[in-house]
PAZAPA-4460 file (N, C-alpha, C; in steps of 0.05 Angstrom, whole numbers, plus 32768, in hexadecimal, padded with zeros to 4 digits):
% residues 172
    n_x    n_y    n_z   ca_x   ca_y   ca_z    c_x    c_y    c_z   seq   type   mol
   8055   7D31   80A9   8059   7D36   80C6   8043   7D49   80D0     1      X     A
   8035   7D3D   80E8   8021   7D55   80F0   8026   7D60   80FE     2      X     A
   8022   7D7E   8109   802A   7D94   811A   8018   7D93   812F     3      X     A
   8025   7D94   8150   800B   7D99   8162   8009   7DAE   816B     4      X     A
   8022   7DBF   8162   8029   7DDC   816C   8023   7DEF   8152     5      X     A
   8035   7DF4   8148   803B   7DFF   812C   8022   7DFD   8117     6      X     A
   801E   7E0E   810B   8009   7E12   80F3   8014   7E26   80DB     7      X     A
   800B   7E16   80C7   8018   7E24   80B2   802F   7E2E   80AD     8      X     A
   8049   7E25   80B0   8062   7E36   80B0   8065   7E2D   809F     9      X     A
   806F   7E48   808E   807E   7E3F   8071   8099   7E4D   806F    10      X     A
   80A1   7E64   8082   80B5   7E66   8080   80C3   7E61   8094    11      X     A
   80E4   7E69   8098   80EA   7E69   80B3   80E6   7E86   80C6    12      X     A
   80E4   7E95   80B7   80D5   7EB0   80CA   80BB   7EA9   80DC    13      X     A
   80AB   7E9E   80CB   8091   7E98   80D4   809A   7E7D   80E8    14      X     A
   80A7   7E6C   80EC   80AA   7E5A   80F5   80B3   7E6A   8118    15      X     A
   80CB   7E7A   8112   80CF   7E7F   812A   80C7   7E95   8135    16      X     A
   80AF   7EA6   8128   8099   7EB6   8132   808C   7E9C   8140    17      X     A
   8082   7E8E   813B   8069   7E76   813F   807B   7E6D   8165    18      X     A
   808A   7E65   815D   80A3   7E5B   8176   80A4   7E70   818F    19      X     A
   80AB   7E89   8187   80A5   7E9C   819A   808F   7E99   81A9    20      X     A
   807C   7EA0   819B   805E   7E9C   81A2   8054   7E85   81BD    21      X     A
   8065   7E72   81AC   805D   7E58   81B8   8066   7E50   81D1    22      X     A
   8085   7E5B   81D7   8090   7E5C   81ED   8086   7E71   81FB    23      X     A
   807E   7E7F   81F3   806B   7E98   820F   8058   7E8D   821C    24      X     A
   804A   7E7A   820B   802D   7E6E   8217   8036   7E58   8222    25      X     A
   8052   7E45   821E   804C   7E2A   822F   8065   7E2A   8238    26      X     A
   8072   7E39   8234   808D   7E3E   824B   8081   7E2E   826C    27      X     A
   8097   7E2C   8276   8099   7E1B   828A   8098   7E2A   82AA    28      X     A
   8098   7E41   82AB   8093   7E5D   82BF   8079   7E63   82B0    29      X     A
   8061   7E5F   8297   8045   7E69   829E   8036   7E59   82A9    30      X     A
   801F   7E5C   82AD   800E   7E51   82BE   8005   7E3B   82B0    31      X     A
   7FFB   7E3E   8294   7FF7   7E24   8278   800D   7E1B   8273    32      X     A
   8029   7E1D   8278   8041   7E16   826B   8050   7DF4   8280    33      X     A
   8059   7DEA   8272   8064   7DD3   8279   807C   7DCD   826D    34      X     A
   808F   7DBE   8276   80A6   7DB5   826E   80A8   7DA1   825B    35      X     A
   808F   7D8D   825B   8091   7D81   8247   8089   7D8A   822B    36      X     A
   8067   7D9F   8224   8067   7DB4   8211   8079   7DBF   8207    37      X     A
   808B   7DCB   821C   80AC   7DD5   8212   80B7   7DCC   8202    38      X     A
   80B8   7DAD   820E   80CC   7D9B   81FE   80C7   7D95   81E1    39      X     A
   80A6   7D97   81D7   8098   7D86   81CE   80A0   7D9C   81B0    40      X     A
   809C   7DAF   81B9   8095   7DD6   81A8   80B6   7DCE   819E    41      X     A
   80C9   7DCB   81AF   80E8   7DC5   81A1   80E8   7DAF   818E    42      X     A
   80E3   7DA2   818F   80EB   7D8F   817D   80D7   7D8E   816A    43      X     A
   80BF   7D96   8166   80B0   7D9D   8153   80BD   7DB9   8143    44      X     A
   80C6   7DCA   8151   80D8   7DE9   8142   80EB   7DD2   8135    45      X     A
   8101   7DC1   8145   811B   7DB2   8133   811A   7DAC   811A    46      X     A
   8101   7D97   8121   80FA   7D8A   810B   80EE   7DA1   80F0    47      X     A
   80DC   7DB0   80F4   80CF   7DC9   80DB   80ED   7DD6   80D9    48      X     A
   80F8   7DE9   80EB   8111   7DF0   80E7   8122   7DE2   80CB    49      X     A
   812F   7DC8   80D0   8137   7DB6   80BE   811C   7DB5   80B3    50      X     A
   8113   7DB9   80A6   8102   7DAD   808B   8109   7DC6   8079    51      X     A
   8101   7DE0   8088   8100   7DFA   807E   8117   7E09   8075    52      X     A
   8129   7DFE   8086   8140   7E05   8087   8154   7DFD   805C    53      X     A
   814E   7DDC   8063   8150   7DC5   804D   814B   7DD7   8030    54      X     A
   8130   7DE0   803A   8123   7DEF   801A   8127   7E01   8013    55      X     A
   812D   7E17   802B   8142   7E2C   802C   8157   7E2A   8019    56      X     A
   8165   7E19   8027   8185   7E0F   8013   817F   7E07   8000    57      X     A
   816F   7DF5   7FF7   816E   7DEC   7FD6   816A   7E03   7FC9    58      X     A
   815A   7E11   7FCE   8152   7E23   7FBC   816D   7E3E   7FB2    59      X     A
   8174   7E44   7FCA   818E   7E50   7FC7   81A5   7E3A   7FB8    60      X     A
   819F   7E26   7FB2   81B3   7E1B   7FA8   81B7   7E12   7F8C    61      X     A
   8195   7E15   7F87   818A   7E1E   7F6A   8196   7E2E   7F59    62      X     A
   818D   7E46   7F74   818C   7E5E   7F5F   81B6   7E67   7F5C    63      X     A
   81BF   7E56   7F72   81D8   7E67   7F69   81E5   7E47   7F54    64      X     A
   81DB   7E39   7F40   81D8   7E29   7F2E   81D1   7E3E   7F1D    65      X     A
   81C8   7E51   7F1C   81C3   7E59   7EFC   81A2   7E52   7EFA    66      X     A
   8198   7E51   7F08   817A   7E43   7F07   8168   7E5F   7F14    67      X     A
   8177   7E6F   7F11   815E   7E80   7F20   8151   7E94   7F05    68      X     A
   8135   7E90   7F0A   8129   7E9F   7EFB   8129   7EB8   7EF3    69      X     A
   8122   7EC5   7EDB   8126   7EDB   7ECE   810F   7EF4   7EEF    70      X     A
   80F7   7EEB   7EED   80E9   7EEF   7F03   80F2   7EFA   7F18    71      X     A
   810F   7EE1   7F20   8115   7EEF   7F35   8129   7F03   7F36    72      X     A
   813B   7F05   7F25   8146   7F1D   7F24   8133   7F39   7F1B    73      X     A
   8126   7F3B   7F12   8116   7F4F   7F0C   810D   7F67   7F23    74      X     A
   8114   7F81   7F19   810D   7F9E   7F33   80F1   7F93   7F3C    75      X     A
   80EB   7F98   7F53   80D0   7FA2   7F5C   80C5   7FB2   7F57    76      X     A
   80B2   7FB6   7F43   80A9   7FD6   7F42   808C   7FD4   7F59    77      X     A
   8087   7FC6   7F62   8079   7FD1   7F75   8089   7FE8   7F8C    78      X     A
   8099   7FE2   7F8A   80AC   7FFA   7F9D   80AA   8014   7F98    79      X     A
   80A7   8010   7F85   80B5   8031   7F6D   808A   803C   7F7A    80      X     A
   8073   802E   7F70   8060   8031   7F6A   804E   8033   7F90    81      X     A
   8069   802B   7FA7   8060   8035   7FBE   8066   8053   7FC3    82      X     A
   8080   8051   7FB6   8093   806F   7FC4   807B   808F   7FB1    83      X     A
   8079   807E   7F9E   8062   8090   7F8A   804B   8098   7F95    84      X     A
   803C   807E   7FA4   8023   8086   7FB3   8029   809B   7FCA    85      X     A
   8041   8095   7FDF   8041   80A2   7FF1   804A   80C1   7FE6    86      X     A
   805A   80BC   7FCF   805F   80E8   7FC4   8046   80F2   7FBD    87      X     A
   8039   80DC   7FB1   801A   80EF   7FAD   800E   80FA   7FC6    88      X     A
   8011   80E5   7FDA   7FFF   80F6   7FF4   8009   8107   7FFA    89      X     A
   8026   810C   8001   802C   8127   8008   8035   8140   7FF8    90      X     A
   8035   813B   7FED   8047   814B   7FCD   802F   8169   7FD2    91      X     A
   801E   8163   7FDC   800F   817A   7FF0   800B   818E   7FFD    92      X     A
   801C   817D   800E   8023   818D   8025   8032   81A7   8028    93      X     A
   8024   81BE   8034   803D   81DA   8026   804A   81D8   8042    94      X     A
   8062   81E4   803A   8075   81EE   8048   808A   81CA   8049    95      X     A
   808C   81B8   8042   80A0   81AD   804B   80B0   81A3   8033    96      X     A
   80C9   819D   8034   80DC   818F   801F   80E0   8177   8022    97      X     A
   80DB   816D   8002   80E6   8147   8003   80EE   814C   7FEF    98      X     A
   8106   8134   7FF6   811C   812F   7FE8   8117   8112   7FEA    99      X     A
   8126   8101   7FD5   8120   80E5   7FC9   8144   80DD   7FC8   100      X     A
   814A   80D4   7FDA   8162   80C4   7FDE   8161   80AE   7FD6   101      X     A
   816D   809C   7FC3   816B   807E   7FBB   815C   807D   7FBA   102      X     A
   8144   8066   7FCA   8129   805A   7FCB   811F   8064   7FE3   103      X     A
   8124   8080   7FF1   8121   808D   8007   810C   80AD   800A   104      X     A
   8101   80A8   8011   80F2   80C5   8011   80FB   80D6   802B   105      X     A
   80FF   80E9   8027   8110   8104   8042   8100   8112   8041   106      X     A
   80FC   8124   8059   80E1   8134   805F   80E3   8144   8074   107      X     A
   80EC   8162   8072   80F5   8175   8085   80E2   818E   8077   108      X     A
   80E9   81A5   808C   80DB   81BA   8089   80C1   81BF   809E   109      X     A
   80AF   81CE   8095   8099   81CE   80A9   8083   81B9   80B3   110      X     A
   8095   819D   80BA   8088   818E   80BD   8071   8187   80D0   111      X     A
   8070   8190   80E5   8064   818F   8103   804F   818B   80F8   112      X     A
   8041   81A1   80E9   8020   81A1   80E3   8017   817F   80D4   113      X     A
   802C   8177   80C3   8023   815A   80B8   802C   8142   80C6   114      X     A
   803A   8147   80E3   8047   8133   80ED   802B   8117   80F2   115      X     A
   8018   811E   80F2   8009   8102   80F6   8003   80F6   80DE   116      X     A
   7FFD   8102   80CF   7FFC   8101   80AD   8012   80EA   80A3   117      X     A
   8032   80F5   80A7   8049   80E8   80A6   8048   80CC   80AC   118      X     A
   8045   80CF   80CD   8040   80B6   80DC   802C   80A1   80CF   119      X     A
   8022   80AE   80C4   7FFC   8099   80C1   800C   8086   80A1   120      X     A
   8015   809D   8096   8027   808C   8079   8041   8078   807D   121      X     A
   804E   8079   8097   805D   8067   8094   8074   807C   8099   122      X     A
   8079   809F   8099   8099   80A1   809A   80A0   809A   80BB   123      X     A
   80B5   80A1   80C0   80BE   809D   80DA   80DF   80B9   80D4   124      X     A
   80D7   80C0   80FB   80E4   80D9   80FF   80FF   80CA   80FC   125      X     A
   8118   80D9   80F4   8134   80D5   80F2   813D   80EC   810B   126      X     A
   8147   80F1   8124   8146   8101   8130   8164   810E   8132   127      X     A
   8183   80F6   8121   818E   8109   811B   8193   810E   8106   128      X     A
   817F   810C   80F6   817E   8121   80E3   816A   8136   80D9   129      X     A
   8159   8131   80F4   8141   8146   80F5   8138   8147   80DB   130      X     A
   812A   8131   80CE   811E   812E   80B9   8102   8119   80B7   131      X     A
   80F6   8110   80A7   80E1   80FA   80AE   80EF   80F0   8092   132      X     A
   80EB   80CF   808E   80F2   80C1   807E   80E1   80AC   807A   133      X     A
   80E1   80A0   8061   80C8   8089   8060   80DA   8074   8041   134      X     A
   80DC   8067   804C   80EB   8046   8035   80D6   8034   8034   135      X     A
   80CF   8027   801D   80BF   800F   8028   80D2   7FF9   8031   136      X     A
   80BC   7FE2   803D   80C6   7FBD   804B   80DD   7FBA   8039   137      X     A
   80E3   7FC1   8020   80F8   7FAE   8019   8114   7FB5   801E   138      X     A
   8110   7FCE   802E   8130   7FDF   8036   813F   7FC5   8048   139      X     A
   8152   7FBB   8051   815D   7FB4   8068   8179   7FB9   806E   140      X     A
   817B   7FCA   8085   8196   7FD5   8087   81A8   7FC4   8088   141      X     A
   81C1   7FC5   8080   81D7   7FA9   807D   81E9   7FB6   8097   142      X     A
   81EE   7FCB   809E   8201   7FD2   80B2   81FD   7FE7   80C6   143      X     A
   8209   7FE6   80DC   8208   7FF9   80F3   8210   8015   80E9   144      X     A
   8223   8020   80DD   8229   8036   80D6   8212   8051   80CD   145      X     A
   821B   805F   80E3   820C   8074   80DB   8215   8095   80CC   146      X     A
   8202   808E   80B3   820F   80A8   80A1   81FD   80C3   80A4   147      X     A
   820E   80D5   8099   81F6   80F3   8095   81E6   80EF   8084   148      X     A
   81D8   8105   8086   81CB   8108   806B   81DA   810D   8047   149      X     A
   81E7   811E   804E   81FC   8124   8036   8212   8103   8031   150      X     A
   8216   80F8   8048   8221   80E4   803B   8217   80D2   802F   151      X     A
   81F2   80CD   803B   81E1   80BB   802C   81D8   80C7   800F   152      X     A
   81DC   80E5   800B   81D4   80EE   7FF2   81E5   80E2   7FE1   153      X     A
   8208   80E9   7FEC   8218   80E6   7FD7   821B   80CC   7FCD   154      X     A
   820F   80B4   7FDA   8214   8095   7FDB   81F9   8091   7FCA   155      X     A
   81E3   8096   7FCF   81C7   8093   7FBD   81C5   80A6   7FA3   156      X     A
   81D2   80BF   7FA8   81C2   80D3   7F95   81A3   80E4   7FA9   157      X     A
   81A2   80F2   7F9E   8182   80FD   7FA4   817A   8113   7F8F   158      X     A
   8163   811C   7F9D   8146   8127   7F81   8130   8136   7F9C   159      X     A
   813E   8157   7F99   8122   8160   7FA4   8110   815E   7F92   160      X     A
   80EE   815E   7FA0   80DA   815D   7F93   80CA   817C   7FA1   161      X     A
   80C4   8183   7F7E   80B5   819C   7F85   8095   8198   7F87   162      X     A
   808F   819E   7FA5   8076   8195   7FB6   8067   81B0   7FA0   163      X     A
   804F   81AF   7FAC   802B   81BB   7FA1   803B   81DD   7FB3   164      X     A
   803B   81D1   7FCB   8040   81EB   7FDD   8058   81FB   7FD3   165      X     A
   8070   81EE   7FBE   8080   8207   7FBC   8079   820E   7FA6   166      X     A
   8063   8205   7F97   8061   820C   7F79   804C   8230   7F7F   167      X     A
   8038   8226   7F90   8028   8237   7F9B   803D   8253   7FAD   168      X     A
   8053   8248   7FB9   8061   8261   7FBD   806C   826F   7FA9   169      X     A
   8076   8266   7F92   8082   826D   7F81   8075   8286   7F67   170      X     A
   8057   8273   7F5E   804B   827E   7F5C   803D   829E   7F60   171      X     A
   8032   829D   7F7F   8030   82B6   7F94   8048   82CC   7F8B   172      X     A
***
């Protein structure tokens, strides 16, 4: 089947990123957009949709057969080997405290002076818990509920880490 819209979709994420896209530019209120393009962009999504969809399910239907690879159950340690790169950059920094919740990095204290620093690595401010925090892509929250900090400790565990800057106070 050849695509007059669509390029390369291999998944369905990418499929209906691609769809978005496509309806901004030929929607039927822009100036390039027409009703028949409209039409044309739908039934081309239907059709990839169902294909993608199809392979989707087989594969899930594999793996809950007993067919799923050793591979794929296996940890990520690329995870473990991001959260590592980012303690090295700051592990630095004097005056602030991190703590390691689950697969979570926490980051309070005298932060202001490294707040662009923070930003540039990826944490992001938590504002009620007046902390900075940084997870990698593979986190995805399953629910609306919002906990404290002490109740996410008590649910993960945690691990202060003793930074450069309190070793140097200690020291003094």
């Amino acid at each position: 089947m050849t695509n007059t819209y669509f390029n390369n979709v291999g998944t369905l994420e990418e499929l209906r990123k691609q769809y978005k896209e496509l309806l901004k530019q030929y929607h039927p209120d822009n100036p390039n957009g027409s009703t028949e393009a409209t039409q044309e962009i739908n039934a081309e999504y239907d059709k990839l949709f169902q294909i993608l969809k199809n392979k989707h399910d087989s594969k899930t239907a594999d793996s809950d057969k007993g067919k799923s690879s050793y591979e794929d159950m296996k940890y990520d340690f690329s995870e473990d080997e991001k959260l590592r790169e980012i303690l090295q950059s700051i592990i630095t920094f004097v005056g602030i405290n991190i703590e390691i919740i689950g697969c979570w990095i926490w980051i309070d204290g005298d932060t202001y002076a490294h707040k662009g620093s923070l930003k540039g690595l990826g944490f992001k401010w938590a504002k009620e818990k007046k902390k900075w925090y940084f997870h990698t892509e593979a986190f995805r929250k399953k629910s609306h509920k919002t906990l404290s900090i002490n109740d996410i400790r008590n649910y993960y565990g945690s691990t202060e880490v003793e930074t450069e800057g309190r070793k140097q106070l200690k020291q003094a």
